[in-house]
RODO-2510 file (C-alpha; in nm, 4 decimals, decimal comma):
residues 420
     n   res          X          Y          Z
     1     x    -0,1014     1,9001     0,0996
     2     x     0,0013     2,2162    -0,1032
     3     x     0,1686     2,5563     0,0408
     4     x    -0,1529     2,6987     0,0036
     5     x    -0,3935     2,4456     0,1835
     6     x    -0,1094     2,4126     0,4295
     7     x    -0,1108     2,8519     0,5300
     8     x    -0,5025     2,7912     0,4903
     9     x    -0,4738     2,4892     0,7892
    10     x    -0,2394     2,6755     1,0345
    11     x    -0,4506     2,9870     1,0034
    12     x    -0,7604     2,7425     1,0714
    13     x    -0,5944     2,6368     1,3843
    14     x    -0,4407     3,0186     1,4995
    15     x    -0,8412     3,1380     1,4786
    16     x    -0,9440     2,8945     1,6859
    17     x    -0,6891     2,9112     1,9419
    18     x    -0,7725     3,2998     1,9308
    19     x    -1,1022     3,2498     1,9549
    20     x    -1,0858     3,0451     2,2648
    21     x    -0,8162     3,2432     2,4419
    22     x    -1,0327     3,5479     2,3487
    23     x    -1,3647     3,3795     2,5559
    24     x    -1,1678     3,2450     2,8193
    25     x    -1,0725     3,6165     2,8484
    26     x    -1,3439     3,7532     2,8193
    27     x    -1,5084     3,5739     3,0829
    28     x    -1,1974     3,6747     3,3125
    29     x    -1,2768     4,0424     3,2641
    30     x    -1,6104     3,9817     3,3447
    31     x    -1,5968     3,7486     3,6768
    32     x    -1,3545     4,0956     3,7372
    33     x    -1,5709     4,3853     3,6440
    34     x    -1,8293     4,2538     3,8700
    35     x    -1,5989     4,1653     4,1470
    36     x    -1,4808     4,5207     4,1276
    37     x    -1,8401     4,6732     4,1702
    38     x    -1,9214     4,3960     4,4226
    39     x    -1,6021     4,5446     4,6419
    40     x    -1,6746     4,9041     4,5537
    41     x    -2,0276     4,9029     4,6950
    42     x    -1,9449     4,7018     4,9656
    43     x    -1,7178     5,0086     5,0697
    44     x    -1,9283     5,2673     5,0166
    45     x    -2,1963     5,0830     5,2359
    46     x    -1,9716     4,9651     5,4889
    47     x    -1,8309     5,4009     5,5765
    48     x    -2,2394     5,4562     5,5482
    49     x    -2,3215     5,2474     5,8253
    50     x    -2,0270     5,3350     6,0619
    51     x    -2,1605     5,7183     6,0377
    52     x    -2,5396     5,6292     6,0085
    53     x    -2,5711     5,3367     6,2044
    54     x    -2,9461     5,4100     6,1694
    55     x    -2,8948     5,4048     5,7882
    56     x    -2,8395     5,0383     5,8322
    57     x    -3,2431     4,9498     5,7039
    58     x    -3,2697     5,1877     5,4314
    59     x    -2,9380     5,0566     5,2472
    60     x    -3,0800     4,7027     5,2624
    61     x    -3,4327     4,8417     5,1599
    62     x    -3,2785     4,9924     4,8758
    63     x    -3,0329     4,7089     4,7838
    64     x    -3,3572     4,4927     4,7855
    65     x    -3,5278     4,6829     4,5741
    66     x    -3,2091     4,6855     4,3012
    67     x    -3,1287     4,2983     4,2979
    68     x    -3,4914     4,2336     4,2833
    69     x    -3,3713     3,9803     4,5805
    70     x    -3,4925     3,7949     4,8788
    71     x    -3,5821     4,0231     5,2102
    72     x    -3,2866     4,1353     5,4487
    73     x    -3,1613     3,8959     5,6870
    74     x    -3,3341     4,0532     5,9835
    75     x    -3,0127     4,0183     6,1961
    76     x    -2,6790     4,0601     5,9878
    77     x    -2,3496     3,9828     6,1280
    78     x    -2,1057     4,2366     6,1873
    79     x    -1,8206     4,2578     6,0387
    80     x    -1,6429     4,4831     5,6896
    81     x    -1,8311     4,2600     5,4210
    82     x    -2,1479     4,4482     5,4822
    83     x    -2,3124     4,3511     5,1854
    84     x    -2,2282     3,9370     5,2296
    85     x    -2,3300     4,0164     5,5991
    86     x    -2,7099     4,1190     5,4211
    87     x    -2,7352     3,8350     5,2058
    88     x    -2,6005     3,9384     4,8797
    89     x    -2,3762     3,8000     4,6044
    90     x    -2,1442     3,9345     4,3234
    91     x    -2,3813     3,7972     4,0756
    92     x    -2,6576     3,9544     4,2087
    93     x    -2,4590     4,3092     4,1120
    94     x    -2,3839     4,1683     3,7707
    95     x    -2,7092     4,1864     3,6521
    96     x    -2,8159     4,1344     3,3359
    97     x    -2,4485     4,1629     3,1664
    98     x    -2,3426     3,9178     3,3487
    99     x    -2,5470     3,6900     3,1666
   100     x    -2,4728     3,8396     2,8888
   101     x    -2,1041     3,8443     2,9235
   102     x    -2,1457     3,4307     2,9571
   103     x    -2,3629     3,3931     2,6603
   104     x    -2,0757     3,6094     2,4388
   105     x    -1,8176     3,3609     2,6100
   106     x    -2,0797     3,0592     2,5284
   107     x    -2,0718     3,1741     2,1786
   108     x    -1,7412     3,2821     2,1414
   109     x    -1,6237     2,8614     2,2418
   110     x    -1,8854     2,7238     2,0376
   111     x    -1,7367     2,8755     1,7470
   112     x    -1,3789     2,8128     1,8298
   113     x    -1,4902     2,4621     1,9058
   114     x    -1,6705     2,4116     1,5953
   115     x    -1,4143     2,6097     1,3271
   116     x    -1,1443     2,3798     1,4945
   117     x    -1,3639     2,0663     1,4266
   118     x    -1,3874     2,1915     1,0992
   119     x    -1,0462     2,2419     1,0441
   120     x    -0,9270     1,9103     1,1715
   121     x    -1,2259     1,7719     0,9560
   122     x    -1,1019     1,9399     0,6768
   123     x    -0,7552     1,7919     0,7270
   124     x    -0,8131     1,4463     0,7985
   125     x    -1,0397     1,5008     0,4797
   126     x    -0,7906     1,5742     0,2511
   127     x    -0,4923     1,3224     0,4418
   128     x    -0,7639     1,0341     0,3906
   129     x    -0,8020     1,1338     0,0482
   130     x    -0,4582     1,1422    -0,0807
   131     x    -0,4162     0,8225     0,0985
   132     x    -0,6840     0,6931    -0,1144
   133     x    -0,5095     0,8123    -0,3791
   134     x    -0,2356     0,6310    -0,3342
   135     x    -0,3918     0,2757    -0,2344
   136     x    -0,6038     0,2801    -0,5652
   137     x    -0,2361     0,3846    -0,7455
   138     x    -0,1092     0,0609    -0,5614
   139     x    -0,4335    -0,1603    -0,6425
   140     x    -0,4096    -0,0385    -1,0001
   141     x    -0,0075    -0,1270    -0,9971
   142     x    -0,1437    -0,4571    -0,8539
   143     x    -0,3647    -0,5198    -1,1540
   144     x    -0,1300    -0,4372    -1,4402
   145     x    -0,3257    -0,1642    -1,4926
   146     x    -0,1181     0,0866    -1,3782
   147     x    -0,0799     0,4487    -1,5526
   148     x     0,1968     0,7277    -1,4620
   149     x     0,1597     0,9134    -1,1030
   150     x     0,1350     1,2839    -1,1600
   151     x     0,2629     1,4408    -0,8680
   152     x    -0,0346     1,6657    -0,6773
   153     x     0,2302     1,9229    -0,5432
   154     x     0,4024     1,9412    -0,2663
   155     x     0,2814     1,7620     0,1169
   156     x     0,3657     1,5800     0,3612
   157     x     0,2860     1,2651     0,1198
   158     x     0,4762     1,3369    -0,1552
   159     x     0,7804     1,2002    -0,0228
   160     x     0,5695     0,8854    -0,0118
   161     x     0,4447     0,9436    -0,3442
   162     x     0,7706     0,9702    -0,5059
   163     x     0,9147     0,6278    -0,3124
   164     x     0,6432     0,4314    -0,4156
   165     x     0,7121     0,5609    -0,7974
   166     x     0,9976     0,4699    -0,7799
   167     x     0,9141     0,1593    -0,6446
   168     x     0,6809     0,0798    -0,9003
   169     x     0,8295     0,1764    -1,1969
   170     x     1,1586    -0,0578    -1,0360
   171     x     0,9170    -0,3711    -1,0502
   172     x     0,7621    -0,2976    -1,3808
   173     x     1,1078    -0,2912    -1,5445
   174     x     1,2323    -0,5926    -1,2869
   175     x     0,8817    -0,7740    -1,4296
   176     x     0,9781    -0,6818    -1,7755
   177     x     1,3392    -0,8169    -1,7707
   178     x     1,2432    -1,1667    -1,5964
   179     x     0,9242    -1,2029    -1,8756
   180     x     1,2016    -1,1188    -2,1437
   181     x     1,4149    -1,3621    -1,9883
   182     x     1,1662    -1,6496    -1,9096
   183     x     1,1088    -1,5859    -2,3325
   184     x     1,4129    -1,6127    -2,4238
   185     x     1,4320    -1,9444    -2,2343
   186     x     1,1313    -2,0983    -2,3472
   187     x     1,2795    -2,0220    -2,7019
   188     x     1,6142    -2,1834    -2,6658
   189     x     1,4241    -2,4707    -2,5032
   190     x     1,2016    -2,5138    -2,8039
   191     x     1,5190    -2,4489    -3,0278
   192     x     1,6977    -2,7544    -2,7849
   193     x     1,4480    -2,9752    -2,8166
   194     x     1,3984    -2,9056    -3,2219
   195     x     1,7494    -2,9708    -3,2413
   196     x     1,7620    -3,2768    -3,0688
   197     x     1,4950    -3,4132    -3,3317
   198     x     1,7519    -3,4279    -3,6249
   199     x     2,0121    -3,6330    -3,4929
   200     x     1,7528    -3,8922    -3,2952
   201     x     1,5666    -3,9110    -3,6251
   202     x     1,9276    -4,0072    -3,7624
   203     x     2,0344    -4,2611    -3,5308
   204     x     1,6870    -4,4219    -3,5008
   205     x     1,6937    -4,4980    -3,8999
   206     x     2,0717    -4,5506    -3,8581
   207     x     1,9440    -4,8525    -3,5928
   208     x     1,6539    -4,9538    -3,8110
   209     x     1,9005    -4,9876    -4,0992
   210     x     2,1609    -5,1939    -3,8827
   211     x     1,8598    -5,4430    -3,7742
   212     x     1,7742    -5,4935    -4,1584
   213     x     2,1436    -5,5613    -4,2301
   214     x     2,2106    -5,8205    -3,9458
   215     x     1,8792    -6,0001    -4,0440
   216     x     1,9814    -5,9819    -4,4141
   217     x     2,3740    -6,1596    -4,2975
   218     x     2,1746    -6,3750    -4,0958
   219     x     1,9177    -6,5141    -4,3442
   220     x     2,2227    -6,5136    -4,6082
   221     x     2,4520    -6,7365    -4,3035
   222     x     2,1830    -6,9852    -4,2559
   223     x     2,1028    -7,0523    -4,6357
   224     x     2,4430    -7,0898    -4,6787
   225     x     2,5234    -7,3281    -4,3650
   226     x     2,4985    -7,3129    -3,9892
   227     x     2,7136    -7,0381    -3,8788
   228     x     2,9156    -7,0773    -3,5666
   229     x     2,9229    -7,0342    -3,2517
   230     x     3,0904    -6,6834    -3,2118
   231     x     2,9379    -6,5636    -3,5100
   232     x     2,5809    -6,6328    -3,2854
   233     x     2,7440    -6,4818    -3,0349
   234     x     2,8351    -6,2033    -3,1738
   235     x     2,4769    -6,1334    -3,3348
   236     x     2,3790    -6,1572    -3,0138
   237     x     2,5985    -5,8577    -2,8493
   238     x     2,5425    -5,6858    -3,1815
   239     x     2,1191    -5,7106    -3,1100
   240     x     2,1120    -5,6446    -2,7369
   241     x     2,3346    -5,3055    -2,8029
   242     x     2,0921    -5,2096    -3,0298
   243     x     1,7992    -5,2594    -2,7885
   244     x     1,9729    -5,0705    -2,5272
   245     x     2,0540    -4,8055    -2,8041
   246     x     1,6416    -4,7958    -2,9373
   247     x     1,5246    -4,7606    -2,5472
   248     x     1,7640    -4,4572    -2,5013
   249     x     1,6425    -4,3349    -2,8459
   250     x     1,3177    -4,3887    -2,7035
   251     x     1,4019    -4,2066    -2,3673
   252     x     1,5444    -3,8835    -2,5710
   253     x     1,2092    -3,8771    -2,7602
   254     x     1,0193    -3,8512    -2,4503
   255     x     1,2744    -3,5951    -2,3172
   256     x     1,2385    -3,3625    -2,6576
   257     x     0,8473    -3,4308    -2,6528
   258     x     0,8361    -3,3117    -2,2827
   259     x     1,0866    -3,0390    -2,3862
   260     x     0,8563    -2,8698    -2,6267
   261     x     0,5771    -2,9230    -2,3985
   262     x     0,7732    -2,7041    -2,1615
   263     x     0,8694    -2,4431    -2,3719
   264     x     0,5321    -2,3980    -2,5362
   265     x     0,4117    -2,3575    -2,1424
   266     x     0,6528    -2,1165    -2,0428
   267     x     0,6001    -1,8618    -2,3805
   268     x     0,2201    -1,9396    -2,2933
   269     x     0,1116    -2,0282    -2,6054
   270     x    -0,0780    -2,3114    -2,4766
   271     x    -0,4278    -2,2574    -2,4789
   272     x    -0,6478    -2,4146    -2,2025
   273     x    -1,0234    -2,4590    -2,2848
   274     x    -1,1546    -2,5171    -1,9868
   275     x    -1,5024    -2,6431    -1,9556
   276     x    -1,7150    -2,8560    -1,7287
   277     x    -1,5800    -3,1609    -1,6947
   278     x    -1,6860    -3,4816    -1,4832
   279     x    -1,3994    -3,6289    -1,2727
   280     x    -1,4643    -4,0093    -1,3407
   281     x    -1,5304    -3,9818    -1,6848
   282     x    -1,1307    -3,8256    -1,6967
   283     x    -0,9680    -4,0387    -1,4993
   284     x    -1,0865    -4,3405    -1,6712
   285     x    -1,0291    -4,2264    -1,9980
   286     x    -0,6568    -4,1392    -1,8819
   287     x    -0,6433    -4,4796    -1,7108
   288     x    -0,7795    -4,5952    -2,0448
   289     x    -0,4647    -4,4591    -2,2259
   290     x    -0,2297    -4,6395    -1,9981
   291     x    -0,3793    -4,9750    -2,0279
   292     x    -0,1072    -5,1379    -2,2176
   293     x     0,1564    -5,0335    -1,9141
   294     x    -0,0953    -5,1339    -1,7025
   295     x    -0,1307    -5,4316    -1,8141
   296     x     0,2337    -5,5422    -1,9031
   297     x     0,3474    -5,4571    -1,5732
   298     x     0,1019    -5,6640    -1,4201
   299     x    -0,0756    -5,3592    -1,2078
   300     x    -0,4712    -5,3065    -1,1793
   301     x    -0,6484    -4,9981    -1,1612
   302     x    -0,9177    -4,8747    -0,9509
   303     x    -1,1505    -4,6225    -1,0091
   304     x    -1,4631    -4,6206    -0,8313
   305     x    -1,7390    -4,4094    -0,9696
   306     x    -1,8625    -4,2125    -0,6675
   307     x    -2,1309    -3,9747    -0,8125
   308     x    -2,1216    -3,6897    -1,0605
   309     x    -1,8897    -3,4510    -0,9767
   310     x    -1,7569    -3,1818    -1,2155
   311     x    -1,5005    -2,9319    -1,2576
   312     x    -1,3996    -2,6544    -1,4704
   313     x    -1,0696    -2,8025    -1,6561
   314     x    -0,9416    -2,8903    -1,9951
   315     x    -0,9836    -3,2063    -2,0690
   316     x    -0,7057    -3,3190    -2,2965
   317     x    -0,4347    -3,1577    -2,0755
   318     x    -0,5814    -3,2251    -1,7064
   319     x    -0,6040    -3,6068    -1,8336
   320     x    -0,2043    -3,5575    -1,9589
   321     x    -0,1346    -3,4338    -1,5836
   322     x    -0,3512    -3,7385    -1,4411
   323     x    -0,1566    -3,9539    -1,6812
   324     x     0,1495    -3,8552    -1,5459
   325     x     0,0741    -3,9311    -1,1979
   326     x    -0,0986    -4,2683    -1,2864
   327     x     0,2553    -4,3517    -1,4151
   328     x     0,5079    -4,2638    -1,1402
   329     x     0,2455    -4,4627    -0,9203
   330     x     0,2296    -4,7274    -1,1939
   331     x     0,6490    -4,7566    -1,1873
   332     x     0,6238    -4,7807    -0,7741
   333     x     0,3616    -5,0250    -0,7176
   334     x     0,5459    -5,3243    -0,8389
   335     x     0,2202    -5,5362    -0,9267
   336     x    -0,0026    -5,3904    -0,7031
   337     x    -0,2879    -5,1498    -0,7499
   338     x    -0,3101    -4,8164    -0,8413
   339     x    -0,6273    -4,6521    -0,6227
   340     x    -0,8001    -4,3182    -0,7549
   341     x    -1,0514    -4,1041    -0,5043
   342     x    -1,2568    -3,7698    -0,5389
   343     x    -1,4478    -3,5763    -0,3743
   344     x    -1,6283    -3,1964    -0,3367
   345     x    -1,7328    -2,9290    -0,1500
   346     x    -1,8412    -2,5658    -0,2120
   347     x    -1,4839    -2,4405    -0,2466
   348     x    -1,3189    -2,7078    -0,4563
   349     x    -1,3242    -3,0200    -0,6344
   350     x    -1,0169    -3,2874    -0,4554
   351     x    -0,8972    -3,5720    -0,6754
   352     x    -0,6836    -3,8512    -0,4781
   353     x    -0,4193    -4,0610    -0,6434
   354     x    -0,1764    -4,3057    -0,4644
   355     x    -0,0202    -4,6614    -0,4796
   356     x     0,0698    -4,9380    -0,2378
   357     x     0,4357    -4,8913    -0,3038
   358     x     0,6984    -4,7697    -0,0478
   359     x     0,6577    -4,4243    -0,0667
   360     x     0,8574    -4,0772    -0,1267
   361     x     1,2325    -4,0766     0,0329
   362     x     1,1799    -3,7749     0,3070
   363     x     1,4422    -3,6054     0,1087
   364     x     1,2462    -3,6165    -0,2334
   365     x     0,9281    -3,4526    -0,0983
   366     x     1,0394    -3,1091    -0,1481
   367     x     1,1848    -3,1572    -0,4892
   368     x     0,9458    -3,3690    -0,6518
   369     x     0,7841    -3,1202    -0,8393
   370     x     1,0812    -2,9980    -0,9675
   371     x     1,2530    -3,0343    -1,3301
   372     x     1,4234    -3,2953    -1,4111
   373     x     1,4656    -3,4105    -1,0701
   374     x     1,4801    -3,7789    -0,9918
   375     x     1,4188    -3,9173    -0,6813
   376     x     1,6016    -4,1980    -0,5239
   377     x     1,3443    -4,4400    -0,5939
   378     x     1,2558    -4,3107    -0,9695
   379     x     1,2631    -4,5561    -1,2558
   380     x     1,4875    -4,6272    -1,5144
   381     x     1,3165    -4,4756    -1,7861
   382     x     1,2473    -4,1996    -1,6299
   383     x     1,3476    -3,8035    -1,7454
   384     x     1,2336    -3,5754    -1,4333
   385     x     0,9829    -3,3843    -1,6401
   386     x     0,6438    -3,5962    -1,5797
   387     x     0,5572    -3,4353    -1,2566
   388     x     0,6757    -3,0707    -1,3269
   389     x     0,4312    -3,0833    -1,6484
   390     x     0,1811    -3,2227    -1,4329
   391     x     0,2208    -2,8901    -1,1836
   392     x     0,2303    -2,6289    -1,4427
   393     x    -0,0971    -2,7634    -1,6083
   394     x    -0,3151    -2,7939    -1,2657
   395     x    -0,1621    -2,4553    -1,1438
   396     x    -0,2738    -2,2774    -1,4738
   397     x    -0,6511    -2,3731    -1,3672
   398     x    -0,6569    -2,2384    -1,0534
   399     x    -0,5666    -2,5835    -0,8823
   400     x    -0,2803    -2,7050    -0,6157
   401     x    -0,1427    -3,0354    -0,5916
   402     x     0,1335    -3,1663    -0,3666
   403     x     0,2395    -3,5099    -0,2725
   404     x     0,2758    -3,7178     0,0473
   405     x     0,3503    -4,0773     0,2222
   406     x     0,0167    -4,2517     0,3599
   407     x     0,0641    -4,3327     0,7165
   408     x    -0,0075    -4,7184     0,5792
   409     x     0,2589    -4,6693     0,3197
   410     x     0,2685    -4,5867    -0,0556
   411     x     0,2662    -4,2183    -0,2132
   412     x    -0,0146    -4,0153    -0,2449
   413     x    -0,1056    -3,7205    -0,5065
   414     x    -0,3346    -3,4365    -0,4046
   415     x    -0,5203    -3,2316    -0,6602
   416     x    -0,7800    -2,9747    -0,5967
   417     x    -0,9383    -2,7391    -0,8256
   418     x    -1,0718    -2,4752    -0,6729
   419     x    -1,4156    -2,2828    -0,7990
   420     x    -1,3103    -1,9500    -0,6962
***
């Protein structure tokens, strides 16, 4: 509230006080004007009748005939109040300005009473208004949408006004540092993972080359005799190396895969077109894709098809998160079966995915959605990255998921995507 408005107020509340001290007054002077000429003819009647005792009738005649009253008590006490003794009344010497006097005072509160209404209306009015102000400054901050806050003068808000300013414009540059930053991460991520591509394209043909060599000395060995034992033995070491040097090869092409993946999330250049999709049609087609794990680990699948049931997703990605989970139940079920649920209701569509395995350690469960974090139990092959990948794609469509033990054993994956 300005200088101005705030003189404007106090007045406001000075009138009214002024106003009502001036009725309450008012109707002082006037209970006292008429007391006055209440105890004035009182005297003057009261020396009349102790020198005309006789006079006694006429004065109470008369008085009748003023006050327009009831008749004389026929027998008054005696006594100095002569004119209580006859049956009269301050009021009834007021007349008609006494009634006056209380409809000034009636008006004179009515108006102090209403211009202080008014004035408290008028302040709450303008207090509620720069509080709305200030809210819809904060809801706008809230939506990015934000513009500069021009101070309204001085008030008892603009304290406020300043703080939250402050405030704000603290967060935007807070917001712009840790976008700048997460930026500059997801580019030296995508730079990492570019620049592990050279050398693991190097040492994969480097491997590829070695194979062709030893099968070229081998062929060239056994058309020129049986070679012997340590030079089978030694082919032997040579080849297993090599397999345990192609599956790591292997493992850093699923880390610089899931790498770039990452990146491209976190600079979110990944575009998500999302579209009704039904829920058994996507998690057999990702079950689909892992068939040949499936199958060479022994494992079965199940899937059954409970209804139509759709939900607002990308396809290609939600089935890469699916996948994902499908194969960290795959690596714990050790031959058993990998189940698949779903289900809806009118705020979101739940998709259930667990194994008959042992389980999540208790100590895992918090981190499992983490980056390259492995949990006790993870597989060999594993990189940390599968489940992460799987989070960031569900969260970006408005969905949850979070993992837990069964009470019957094995882990269980929770997704739900909600409508809203």
């Amino acid at each position: 509230m300005s200088g101005r408005k705030k003189i404007l107020v106090t007045l406001g509340f000075a009138l009214s006080l002024g106003l009502i001290a001036s009725a309450v007054s008012v109707m002082a002077a006037s209970y006292y004007y008429s007391r006055f000429q209440f105890d004035l003819l009182n005297v003057i009647c009261r020396e009349v009748v102790e020198r005309e005792p006789e006079a006694r009738q006429s004065i109470s005649a008369a008085l009748k005939e003023y006050t327009n009253g009831n008749a004389a008590k026929e027998e008054a006490e005696s006594g100095k109040d002569v004119l209580t003794a006859l049956g009269y009344r301050i009021s009834d010497f007021s007349g008609s300005a006494y009634v006056k006097n209380l409809l000034f005072v009636a008006a004179g509160l009515l108006a102090g009473v209403f211009l202080f209404a008014g004035t408290f209306w008028y302040r709450n009015k303008v207090e509620t208004m720069r509080i709305r102000a200030l809210a819809d400054y904060l809801e706008q901050v809230n939506n990015g949408k934000a513009i500069i806050l021009s101070a309204s003068g001085e008030d008892d808000f603009s304290k406020l006004e300043d703080e939250i300013y402050k405030t704000v414009t603290f967060l935007y540059q807070t917001r712009d540092r840790a976008v700048q930053a997460k930026n500059d991460f997801a580019e030296n991520l995508s730079n990492i993972a570019h620049q592990l591509k050279t050398p693991i394209t190097a040492v994969s043909l480097t491997v590829q080359m070695m194979r062709r060599n030893f099968a070229d000395s081998a062929l060239s060995v056994c058309e020129n005799g049986i070679a012997n034992f340590r030079d089978v033995k030694f082919w032997d070491v040579c080849g297993n190396h090599l397999g345990q040097i192609e599956k790591q090869i292997g493992r850093l092409t699923r880390l610089e895969e899931a790498l770039l993946v990452l990146s491209r999330i976190d600079a979110g250049t990944i575009l998500l077109h999302k579209d009704e999709t039904d829920i058994f049609t996507m998690l057999a087609l990702a079950a689909d894709n892992l068939q040949e794990l499936f199958a060479g680990s022994g494992t079965a699948v199940d899937i059954p098809e409970l209804g139509e049931m759709m939900a607002v997703v990308d396809l290609e990605w939600t089935m890469e998160a699916v996948m994902n989970l499908m194969k960290n139940c795959l690596e714990h079920s050790h031959g058993g079966t990998v189940h698949c649920s779903y289900a809806q209701n009118p705020l979101y569509t739940e998709i259930f995915i667990w194994d008959e395995g042992e389980g999540f350690a208790k100590e895992d469960l918090p981190h499992l959605f983490e980056r390259f974090y492995r949990g006790k139990n993870a597989g060999e092959g594993g990189i940390g990255i599968g489940l992460a990948l799987s989070k960031e794609i569900i969260e970006r469509q408005n969905g949850t998921i979070r993992a837990k033990n069964k009470p019957d054993g094995g882990a269980l994956f929770e997704i739900r995507f909600y409508r809203i």
